[in-house]
N, C-alpha and C positions, 0 to 999 in steps of 0.2 A: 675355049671359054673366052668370051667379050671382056672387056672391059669395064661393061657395064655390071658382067655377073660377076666379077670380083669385088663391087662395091656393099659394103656391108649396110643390109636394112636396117640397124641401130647400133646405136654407139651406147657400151655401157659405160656409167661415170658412176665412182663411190663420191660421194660426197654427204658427210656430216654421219657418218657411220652405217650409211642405206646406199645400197647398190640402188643404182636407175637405169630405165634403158632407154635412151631416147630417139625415137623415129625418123625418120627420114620425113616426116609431116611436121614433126615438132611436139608429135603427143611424149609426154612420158609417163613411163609404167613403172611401179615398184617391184624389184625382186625382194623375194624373200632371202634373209639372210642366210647363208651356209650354215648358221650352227640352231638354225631355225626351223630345219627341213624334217623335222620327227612329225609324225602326221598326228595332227587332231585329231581324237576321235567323236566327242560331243562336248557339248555345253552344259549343266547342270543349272537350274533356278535356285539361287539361297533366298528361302522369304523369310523376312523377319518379322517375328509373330509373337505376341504378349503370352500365351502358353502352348507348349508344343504337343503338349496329351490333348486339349481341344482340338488343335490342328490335324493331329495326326487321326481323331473321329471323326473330324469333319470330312475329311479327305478320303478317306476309308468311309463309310459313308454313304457320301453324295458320289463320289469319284469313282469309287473302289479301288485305291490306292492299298499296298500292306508296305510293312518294312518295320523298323527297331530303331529304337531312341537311347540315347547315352543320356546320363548314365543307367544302371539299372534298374534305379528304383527312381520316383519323382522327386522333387521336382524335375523333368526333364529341360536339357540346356537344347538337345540338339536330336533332329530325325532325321533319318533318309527314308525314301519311300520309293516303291517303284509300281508302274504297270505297265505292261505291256514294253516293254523297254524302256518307258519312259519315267525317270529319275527327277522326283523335287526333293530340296532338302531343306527343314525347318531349324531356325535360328533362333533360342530368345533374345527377342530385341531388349538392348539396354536401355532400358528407363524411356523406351516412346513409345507408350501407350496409344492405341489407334483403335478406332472402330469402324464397322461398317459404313461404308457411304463417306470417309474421310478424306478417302484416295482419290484425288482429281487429275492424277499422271498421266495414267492410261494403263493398259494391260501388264498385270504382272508376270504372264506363263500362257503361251501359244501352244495348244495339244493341236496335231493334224491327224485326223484319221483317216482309216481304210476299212472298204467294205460294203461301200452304204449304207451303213444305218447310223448318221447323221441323225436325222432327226425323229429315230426310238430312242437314240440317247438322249437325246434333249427332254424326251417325253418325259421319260425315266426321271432324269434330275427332276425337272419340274413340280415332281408330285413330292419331292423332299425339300425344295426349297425356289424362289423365286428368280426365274431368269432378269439377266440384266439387260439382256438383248434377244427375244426371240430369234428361231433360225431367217438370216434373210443374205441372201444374193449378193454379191461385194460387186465392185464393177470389174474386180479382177478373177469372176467367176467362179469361187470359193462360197459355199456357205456356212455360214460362222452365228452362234450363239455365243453368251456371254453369261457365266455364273459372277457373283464377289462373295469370298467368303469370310469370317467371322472378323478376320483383320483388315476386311475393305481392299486386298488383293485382287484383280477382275482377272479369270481366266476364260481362255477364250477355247473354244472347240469350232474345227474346221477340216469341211473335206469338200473333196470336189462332185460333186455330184451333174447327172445329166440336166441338162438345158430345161428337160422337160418336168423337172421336179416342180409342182405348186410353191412357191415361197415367194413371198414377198421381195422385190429387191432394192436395196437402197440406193436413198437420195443422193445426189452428190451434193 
C-alpha cells in the first residue's frame, strides 16, 4: 500500500449536531444521523378541507379512493383514504374556508401511475368533472393531467408513457 492509498477520500466533521463529510474537492455531504437510520417508508398528504364527508365523495368518486372517517358518525374531523397503495388523509381545516379556484400555490398531491392508461384515466375523470390540465408531455417526459377539487387542492396524475403517445407537449 502507497501512501497515497492510505490517504482518506473524506474527512468527517460533527459540527453543530450534523455529521459531514467533507472531500478531498471541498464538496460536502450530509450524513444522516445515527439515531436517524430507521427507514422511511412513505409520505402521506394531510389536506385540509372545510368538510371531510364531501371530500371523502369527492375523492371516491372522481378518484376512486375508499377508507373511514373518525369519528363515527358526522360531523367528520378527520379521513384516511387509500387506493392502490396510495394514502390521502383529510383534515377539517380550522376556520379557513377555501373554494375552488382559491389555491394559487401549486399542486397539493402528485399520484404516478402504472400500466398505461394514463390517458382512459383522464377520460374517465373528465366526464365527472373538469380537468385543470389536460394530458400533455413535461419536458421531463412524464405525462401529467391535473384535476382541483371542491377545496381548490390541484392533483396531479402522471406516468410515463412511449414517445409515441398523440399529446400535446408543453411550452416551457
Amino acid at each position: 500500500m502507497t501512501a497515497r492509498d492510505a490517504t482518506p477520500k473524506s474527512t468527517p466533521v460533527f459540527f453543530g449536531g450534523r455529521l459531514y463529510s467533507i472531500g478531498m474537492t471541498g464538496t460536502v455531504t450530509v450524513k444522516r444521523e445515527p439515531h436517524l437510520m430507521a427507514r422511511f417508508d412513505q409520505a402521506v398528504p394531510v389536506l385540509q378541507v372545510n368538510d371531510v364527508s364531501v371530500s371523502m365523495d369527492w375523492y371516491s368518486k372522481i378518484l376512486g379512493f375508499e377508507g373511514w372517517a373518525f369519528p363515527k358518525t358526522r360531523p367528520y374531523s378527520f379521513a384516511l383514504l387509500n387506493r392502490d397503495g396510495v394514502e390521502l388523509m383529510f383534515q377539517k381545516g380550522a376556520g379557513r374556508e377555501r373554494t375552488a379556484g382559491a389555491l394559487t400555490s401549486g399542486w397539493a398531491v402528485y399520484i404516478r401511475l402504472k400500466g398505461g392508461d394514463l390517458l382512459e384515466v383522464a377520460a374517465q375523470i373528465k366526464k365527472d368533472t373538469r380537468l385543470v390540465q389536460e394530458p400533455t408531455r413535461m419536458p421531463y417526459r412524464d405525462v401529467e393531467f391535473s384535476v382541483e377539487d371542491q377545496d381548490g387542492h390541484v392533483i396531479v396524475s402522471s406516468e410515463q408513457l412511449p414517445d409515441d403517445v398523440d399529446v400535446p407537449s408543453a411550452t416551457e
